[in-house]
KEKE-3310 file (N, C-alpha, C; in steps of 0.2 Angstrom, whole numbers, plus 5000, padded with zeros to 4 digits):
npx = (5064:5062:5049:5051:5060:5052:5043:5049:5052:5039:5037:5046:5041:5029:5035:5039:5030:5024:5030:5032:5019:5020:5025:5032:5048:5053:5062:5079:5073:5077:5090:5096:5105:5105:5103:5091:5084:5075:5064:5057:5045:5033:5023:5024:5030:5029:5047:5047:5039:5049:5059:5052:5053:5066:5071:5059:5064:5078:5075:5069:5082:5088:5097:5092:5092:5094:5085:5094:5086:5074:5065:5066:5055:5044:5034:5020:5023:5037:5050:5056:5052:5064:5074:5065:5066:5077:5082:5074:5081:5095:5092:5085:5098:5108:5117:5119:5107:5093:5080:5068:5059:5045:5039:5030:5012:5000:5003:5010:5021:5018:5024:5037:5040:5041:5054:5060:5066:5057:5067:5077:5070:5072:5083:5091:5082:5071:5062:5050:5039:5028:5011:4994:4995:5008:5008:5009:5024:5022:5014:5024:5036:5028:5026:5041:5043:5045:5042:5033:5028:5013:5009:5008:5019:5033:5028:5016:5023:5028:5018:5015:5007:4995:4994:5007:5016:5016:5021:5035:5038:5036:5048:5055:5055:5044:5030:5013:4996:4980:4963:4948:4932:4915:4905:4890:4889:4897:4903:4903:4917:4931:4950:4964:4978:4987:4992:4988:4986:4979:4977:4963:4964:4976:4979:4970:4975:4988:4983:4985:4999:5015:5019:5006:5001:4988:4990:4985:4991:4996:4985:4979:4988:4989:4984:4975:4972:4964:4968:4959:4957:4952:4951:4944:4934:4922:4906:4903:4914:4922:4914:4915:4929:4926:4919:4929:4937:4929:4926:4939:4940:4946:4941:4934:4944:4951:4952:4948:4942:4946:4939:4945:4946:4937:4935:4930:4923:4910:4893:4881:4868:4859:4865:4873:4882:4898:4899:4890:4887:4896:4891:4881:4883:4891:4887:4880:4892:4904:4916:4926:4919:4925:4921:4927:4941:4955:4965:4971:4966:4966:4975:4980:4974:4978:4985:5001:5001:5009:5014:5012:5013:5010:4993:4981:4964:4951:4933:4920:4904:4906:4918:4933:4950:4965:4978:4996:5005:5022:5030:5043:5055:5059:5060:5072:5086)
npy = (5025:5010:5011:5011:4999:4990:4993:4991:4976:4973:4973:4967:4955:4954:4955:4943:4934:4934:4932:4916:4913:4913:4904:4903:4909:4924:4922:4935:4949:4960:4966:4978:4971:4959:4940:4931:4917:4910:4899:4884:4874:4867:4868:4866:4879:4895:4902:4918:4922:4917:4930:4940:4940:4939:4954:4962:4960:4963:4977:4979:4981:4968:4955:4940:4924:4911:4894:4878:4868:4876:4882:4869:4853:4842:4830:4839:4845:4857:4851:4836:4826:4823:4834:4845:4848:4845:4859:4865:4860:4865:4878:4880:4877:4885:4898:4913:4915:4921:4926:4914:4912:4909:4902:4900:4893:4878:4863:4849:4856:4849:4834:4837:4837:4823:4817:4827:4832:4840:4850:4854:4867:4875:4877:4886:4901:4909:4916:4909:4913:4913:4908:4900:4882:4882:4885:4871:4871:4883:4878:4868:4877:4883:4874:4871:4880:4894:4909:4913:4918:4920:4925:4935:4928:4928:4934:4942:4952:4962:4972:4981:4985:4991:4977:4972:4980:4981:4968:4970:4982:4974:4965:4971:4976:4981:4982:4974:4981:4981:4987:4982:4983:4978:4962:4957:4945:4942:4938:4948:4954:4951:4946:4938:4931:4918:4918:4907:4896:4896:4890:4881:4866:4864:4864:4851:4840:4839:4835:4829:4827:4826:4840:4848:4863:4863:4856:4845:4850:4862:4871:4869:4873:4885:4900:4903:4910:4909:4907:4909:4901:4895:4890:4885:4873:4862:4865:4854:4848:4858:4859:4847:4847:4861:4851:4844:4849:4854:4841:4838:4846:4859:4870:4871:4873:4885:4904:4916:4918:4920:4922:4921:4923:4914:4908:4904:4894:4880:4883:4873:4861:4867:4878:4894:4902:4903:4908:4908:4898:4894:4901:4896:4887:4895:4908:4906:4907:4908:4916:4928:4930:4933:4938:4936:4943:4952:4940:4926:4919:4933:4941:4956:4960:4952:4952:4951:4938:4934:4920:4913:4923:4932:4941:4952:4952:4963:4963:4974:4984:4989:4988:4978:4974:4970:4967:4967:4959:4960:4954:4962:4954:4949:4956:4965:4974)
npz = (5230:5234:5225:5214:5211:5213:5204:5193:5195:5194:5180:5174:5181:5171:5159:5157:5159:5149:5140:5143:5138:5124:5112:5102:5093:5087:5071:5065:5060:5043:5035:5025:5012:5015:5012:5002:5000:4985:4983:4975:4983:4979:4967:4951:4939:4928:4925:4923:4935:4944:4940:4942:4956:4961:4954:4964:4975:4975:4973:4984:4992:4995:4994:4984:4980:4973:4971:4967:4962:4958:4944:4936:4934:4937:4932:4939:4947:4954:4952:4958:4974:4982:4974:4978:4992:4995:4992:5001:5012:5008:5012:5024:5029:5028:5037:5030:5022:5027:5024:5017:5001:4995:4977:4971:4978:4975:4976:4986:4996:5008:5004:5008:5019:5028:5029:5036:5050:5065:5070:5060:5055:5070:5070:5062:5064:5052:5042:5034:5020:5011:5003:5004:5000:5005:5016:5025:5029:5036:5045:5052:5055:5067:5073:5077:5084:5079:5073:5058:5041:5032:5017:5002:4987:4975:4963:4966:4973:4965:4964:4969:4978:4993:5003:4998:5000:5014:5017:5014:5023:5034:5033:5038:5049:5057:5064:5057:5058:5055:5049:5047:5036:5045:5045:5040:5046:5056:5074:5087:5098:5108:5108:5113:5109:5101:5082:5072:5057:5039:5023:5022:5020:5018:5032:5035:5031:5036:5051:5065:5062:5064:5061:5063:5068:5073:5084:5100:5112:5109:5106:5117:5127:5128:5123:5108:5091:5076:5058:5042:5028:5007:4992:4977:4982:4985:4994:5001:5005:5013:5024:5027:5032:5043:5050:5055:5062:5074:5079:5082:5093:5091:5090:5102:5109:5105:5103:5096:5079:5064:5048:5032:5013:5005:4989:4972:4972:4967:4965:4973:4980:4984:4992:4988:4995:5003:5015:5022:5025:5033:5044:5047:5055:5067:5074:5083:5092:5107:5104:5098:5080:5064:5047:5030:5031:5023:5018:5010:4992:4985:4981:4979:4988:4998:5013:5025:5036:5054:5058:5073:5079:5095:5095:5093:5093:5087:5086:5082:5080:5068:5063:5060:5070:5068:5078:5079:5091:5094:5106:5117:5119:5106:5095:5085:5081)
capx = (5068:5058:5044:5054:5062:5045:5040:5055:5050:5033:5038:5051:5037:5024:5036:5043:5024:5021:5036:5031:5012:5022:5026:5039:5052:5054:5068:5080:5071:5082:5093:5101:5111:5102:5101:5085:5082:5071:5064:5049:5042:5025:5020:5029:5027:5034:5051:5045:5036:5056:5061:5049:5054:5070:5067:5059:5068:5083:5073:5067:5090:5092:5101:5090:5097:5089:5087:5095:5079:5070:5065:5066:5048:5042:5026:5015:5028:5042:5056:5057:5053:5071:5075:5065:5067:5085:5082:5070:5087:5100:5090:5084:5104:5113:5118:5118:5101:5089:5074:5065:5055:5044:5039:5022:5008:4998:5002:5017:5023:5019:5029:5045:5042:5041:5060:5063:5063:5056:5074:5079:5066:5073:5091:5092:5077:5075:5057:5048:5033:5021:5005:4994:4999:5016:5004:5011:5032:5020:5015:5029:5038:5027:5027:5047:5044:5047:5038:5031:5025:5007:5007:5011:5026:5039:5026:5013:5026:5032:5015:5017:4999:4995:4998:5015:5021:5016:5025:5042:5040:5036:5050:5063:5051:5037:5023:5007:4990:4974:4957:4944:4925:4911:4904:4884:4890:4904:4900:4905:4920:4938:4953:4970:4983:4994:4991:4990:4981:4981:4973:4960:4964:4983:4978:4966:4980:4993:4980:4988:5004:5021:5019:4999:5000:4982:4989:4980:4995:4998:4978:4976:4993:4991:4980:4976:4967:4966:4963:4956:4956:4954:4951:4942:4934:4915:4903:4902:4922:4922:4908:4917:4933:4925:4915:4934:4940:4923:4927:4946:4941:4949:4934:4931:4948:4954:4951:4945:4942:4946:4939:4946:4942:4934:4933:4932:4922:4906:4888:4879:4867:4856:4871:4878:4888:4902:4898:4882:4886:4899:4887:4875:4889:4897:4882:4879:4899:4906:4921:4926:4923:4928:4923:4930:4946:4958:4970:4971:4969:4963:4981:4983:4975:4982:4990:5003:5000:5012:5011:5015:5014:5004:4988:4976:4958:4941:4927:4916:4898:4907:4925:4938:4955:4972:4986:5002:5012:5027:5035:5049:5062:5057:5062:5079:5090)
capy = (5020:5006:5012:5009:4992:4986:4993:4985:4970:4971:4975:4958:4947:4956:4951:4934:4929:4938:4925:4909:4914:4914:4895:4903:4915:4927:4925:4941:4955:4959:4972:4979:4967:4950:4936:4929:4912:4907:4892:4881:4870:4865:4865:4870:4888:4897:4905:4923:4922:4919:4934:4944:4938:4945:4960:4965:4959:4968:4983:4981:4979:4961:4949:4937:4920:4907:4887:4872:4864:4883:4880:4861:4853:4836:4832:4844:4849:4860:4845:4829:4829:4823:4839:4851:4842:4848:4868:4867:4860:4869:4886:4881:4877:4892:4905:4917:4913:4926:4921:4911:4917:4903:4905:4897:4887:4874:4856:4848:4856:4842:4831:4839:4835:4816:4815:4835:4834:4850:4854:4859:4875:4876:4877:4892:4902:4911:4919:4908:4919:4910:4907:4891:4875:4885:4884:4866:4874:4888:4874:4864:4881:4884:4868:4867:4885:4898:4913:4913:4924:4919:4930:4935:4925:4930:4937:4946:4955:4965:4976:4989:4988:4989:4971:4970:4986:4979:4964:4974:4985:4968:4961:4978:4974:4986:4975:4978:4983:4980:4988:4981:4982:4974:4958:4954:4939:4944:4940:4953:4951:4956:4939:4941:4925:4917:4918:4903:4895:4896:4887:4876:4860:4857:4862:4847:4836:4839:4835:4822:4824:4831:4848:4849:4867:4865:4851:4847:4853:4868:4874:4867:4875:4890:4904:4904:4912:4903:4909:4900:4904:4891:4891:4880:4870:4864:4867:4848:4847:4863:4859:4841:4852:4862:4848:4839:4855:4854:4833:4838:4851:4863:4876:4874:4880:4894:4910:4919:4914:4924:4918:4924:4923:4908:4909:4901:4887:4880:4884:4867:4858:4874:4885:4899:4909:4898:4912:4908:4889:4896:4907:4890:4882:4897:4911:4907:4906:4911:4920:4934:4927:4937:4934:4943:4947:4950:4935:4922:4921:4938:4944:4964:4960:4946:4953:4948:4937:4932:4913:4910:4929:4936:4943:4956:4953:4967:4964:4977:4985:4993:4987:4971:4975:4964:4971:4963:4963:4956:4954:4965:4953:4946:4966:4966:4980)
capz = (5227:5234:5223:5208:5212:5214:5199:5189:5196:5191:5174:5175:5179:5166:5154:5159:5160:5144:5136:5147:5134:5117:5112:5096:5092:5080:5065:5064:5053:5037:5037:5016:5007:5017:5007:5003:4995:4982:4982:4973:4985:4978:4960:4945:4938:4923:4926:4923:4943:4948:4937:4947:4964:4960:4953:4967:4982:4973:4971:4992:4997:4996:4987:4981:4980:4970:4971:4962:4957:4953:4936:4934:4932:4935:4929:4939:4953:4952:4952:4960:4981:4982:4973:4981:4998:4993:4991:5004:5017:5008:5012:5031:5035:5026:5040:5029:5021:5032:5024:5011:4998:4989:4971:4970:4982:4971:4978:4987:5002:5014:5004:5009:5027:5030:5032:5037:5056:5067:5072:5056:5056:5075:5072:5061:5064:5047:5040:5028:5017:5007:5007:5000:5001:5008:5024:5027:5030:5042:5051:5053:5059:5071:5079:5079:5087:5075:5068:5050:5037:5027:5012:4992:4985:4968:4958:4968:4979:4962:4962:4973:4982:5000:5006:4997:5005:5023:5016:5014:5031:5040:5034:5040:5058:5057:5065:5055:5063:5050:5051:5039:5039:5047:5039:5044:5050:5062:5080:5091:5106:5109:5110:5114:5107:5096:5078:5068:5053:5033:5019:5028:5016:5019:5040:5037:5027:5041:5056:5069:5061:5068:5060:5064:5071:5077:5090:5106:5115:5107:5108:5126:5135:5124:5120:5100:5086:5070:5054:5038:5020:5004:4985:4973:4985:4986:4999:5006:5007:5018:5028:5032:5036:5048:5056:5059:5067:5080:5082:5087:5101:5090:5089:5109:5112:5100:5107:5090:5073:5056:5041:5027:5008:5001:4982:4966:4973:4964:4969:4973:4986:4987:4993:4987:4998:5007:5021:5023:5029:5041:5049:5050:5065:5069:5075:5092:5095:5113:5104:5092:5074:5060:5040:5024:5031:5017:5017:5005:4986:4983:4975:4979:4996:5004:5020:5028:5044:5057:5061:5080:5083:5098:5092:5097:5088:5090:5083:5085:5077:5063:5060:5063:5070:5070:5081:5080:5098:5095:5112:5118:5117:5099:5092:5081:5083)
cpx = (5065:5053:5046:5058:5053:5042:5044:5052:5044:5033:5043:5043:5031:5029:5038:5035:5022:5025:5034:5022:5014:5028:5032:5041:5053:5060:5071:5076:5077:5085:5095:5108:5108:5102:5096:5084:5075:5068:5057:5049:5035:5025:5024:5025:5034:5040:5052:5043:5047:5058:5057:5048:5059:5072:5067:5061:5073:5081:5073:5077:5091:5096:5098:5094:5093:5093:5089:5089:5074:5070:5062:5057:5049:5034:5022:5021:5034:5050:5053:5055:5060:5075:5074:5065:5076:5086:5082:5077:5092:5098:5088:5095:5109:5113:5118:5113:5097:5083:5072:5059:5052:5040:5030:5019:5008:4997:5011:5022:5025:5023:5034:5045:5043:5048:5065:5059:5063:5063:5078:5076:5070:5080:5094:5087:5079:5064:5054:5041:5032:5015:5001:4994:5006:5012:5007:5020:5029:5019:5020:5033:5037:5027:5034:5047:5047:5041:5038:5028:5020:5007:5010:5021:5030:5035:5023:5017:5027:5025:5012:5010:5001:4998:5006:5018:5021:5020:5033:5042:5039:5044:5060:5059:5049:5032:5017:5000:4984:4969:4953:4936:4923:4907:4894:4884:4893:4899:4905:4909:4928:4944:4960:4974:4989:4990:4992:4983:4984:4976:4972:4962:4970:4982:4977:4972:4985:4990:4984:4996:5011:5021:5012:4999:4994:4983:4987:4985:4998:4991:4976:4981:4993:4985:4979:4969:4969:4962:4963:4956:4956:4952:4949:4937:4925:4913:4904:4911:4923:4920:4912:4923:4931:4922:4922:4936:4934:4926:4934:4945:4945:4946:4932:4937:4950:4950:4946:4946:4940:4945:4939:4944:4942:4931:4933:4929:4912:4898:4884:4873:4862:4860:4873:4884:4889:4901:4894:4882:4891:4896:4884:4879:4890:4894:4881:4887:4902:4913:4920:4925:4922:4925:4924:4937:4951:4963:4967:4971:4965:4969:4984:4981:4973:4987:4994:5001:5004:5011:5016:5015:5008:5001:4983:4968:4950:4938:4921:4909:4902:4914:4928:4944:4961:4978:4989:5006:5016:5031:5043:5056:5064:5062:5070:5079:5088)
cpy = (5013:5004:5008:5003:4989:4988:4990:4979:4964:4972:4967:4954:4950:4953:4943:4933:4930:4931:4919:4910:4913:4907:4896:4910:4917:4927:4934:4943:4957:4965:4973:4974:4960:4949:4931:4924:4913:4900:4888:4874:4866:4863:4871:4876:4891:4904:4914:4926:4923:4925:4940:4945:4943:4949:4963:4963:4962:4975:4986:4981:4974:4959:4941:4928:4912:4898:4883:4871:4868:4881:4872:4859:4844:4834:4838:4849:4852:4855:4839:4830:4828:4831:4845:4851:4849:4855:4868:4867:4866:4878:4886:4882:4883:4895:4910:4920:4917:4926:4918:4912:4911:4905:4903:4891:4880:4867:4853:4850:4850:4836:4831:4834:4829:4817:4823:4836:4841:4852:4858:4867:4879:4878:4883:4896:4907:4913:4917:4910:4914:4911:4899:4887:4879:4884:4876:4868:4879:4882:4871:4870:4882:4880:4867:4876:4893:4902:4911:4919:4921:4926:4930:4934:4931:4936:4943:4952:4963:4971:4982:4989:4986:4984:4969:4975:4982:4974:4966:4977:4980:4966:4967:4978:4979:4980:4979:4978:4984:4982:4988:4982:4979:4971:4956:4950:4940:4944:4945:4950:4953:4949:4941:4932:4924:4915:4912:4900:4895:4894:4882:4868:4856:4859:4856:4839:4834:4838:4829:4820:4828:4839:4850:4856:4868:4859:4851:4850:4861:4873:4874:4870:4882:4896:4906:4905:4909:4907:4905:4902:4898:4896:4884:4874:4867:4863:4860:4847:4851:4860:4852:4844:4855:4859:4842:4842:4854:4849:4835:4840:4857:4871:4876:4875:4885:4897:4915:4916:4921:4920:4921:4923:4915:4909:4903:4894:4885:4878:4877:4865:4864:4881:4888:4906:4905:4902:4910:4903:4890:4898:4901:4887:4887:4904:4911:4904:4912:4916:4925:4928:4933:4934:4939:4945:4946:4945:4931:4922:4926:4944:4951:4964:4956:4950:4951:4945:4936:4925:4914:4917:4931:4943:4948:4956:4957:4966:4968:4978:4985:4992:4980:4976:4971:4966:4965:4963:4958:4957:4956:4960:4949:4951:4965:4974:4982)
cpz = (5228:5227:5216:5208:5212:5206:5193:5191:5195:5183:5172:5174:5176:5160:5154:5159:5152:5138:5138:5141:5128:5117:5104:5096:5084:5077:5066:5058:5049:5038:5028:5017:5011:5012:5009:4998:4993:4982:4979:4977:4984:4971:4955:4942:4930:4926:4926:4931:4944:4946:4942:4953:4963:4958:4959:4975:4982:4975:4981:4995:4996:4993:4988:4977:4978:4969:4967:4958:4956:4948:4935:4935:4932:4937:4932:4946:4949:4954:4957:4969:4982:4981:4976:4990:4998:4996:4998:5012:5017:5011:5019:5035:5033:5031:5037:5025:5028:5031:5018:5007:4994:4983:4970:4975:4976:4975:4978:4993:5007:5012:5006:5015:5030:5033:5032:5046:5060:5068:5066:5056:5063:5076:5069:5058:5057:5046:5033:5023:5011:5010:5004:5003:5004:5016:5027:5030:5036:5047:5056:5057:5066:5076:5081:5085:5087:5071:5060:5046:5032:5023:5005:4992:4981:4966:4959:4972:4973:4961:4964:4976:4990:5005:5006:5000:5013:5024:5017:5020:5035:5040:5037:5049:5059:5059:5062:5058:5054:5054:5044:5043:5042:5043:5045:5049:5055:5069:5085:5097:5103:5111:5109:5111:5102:5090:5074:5063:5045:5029:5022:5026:5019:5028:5040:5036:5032:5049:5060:5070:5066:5065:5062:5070:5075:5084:5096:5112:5114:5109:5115:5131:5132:5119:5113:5096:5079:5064:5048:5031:5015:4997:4983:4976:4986:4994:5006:5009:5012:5024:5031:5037:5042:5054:5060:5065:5074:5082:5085:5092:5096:5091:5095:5111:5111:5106:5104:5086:5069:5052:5034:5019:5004:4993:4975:4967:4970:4969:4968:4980:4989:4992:4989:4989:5003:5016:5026:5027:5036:5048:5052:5058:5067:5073:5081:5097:5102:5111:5096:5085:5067:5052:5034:5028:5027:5018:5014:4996:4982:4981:4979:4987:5000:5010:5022:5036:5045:5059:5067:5083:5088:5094:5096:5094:5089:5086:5084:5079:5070:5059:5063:5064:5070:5070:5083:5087:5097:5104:5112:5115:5112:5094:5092:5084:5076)
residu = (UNK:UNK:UNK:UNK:UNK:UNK:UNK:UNK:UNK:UNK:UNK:UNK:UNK:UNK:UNK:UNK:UNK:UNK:UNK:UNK:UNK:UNK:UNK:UNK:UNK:UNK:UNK:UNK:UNK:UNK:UNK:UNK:UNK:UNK:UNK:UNK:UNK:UNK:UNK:UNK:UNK:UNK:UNK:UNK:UNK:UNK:UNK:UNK:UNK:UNK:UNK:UNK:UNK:UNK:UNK:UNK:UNK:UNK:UNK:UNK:UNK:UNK:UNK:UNK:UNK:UNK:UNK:UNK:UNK:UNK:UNK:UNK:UNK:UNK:UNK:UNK:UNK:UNK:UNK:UNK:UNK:UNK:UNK:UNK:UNK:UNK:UNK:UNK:UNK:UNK:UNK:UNK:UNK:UNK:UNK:UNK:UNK:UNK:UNK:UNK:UNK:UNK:UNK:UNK:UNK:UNK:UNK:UNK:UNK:UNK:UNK:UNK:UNK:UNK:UNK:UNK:UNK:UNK:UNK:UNK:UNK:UNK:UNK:UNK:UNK:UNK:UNK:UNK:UNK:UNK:UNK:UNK:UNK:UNK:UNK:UNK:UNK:UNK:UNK:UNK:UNK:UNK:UNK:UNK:UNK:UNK:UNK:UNK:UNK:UNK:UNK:UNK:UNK:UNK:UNK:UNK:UNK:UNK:UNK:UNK:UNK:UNK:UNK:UNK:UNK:UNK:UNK:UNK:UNK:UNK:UNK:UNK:UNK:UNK:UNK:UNK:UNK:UNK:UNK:UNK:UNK:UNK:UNK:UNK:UNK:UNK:UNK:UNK:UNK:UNK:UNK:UNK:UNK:UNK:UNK:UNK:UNK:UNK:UNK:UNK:UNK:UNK:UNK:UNK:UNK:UNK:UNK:UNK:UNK:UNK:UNK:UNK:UNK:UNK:UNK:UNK:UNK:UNK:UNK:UNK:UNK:UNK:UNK:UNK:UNK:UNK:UNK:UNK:UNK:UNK:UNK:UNK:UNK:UNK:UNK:UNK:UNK:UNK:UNK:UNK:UNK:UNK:UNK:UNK:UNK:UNK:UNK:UNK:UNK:UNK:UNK:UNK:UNK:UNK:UNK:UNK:UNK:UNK:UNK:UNK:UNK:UNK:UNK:UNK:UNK:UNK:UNK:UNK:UNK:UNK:UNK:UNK:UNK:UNK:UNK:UNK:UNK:UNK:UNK:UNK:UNK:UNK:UNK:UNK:UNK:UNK:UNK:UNK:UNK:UNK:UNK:UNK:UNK:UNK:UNK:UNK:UNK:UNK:UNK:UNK:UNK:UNK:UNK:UNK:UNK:UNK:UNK:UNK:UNK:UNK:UNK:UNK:UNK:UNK:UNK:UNK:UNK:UNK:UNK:UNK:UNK:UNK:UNK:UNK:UNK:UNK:UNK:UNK:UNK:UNK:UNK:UNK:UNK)
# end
């Protein structure tokens, strides 16, 4: 009898210390017939992308519930900030809104946020899934304290491959578990944290600010793996980026580092492979780093990440791993 009070006890303060280590909570998982906004936060997109959100968010049990300013179009954005400011409210304060589904990155997120303090994310925790520039709305999440979802928006979701199914069973609370190659580069080592990170552009955009996920208080009370993806980008831009990340202290306190796909950016300055310049800083690193893993804009296989969820990352000879542990008392019924 002893034996088992004590071991209760032990399993109490495993988890209480296991919670006192996870700095955000998880939105409820969705259950058939949730309603799931649409909304366009960024940059305008032809109507057809919303046509294929809901599709198939119908197709997964939802009901798909789309925003005033969907559609609307000012100059290169999808409405006015005012307007998409708007959605992006009406969609955090709905109760019956369970998550939000955005329709396209590009440019514009961060504009919402100037006068959208953290407590809104805080007050009806809710599951916002993009990726992009949508990586500004993760941040800001994680900082008011709130899980997130990095992955394929409206259009991509409708194509039935791998990533978008892991997308669907995440969002019914399956935690997913990834096993991809090994990249030349990969330094070898094993990191346990909180997941956070995105497109490394708008991370860089949002540095110092109130939603800055990579804060010195979040990296410094808090064990955390970061991971990085862009698009379009040249070599010198990157290479300034990751020398800000060094200047903050952000790369001597992570845990692990996933660097996932860099594409579509033009070869200059005697580089050719965005890799290549990583490896140059990042080679004689005291932690797991990771390159090539599928996230970002690589369409059929962008993954889903968890932002703010505890992580598990191996890096061994032959393969990378990334096990999701959601903590016990995170898990819907």
């Amino acid at each position: 009898m002893r034996k088992t009070i004590f071991s209760l006890i032990g399993l109490v303060a495993l988890l209480m210390l296991t919670a006192a280590r996870v700095p955000t909570r998880a939105p409820a998982f969705l259950r058939p017939g949730d309603k799931v906004a649409i909304i366009a936060p960024a940059s305008a997109h032809p109507y057809s992308i919303v046509d294929s959100g809901i599709k198939h968010l119908t197709r997964w049990g939802y009901q798909p519930v789309v925003g005033r300013a969907v559609g609307k179009r000012f100059r290169s954005f999808a409405g006015t900030v005012k307007q998409r400011r708007e959605d992006l409210l009406w969609a955090l304060r709905d109760t019956s809104i369970k998550a939000i589904m955005c329709t396209r990155g590009g440019y514009g997120s961060a504009q919402l946020l100037c006068e959208i303090p953290l407590d809104e994310f805080r007050r009806n925790p809710k599951w916002v899934i993009g990726y992009s520039d949508i990586t500004a709305l993760h941040s800001a999440e994680v900082c008011a304290g709130v899980m997130s979802i990095h992955a394929n928006m409206c259009d991509p979701i409708g194509r039935g491959d791998s990533a978008c199914r892991a997308l669907q069973y995440l969002l019914m609370g399956k935690m997913p578990s990834y096993k991809v190659p090994a990249h030349e580069y990969n330094v070898k080592g094993r990191a346990q944290g909180i997941l956070v990170g995105g497109n490394m552009s708008v991370l860089t955009d949002l540095a110092e600010s109130p939603y800055d996920c990579l804060n010195r208080d979040l990296i410094s009370r808090f064990d955390v793996i970061l991971f990085i993806e862009d698009t379009h980008e040249n070599f010198q831009h990157v290479d300034r980026m990751l020398h800000q990340l060094k200047l903050r202290g952000v790369l001597n306190h992570i845990k692990g580092l996933i660097i996932g796909h860099f594409n579509d950016y033009r070869k200059e300055n005697g580089w050719d492979d965005m890799y290549e310049m990583f490896n140059l800083y990042l080679k004689d690193s005291k932690i797991p780093v990771c390159y090539g893993f599928p996230t970002g804009h690589i369409g059929r296989r962008n993954y889903p990440m968890i932002e703010g969820c505890p992580v598990t990352l191996t890096v061994a000879d032959d393969s990378v791993s990334l096990d999701f542990n959601m903590p016990l008392r995170y898990l819907k019924d």
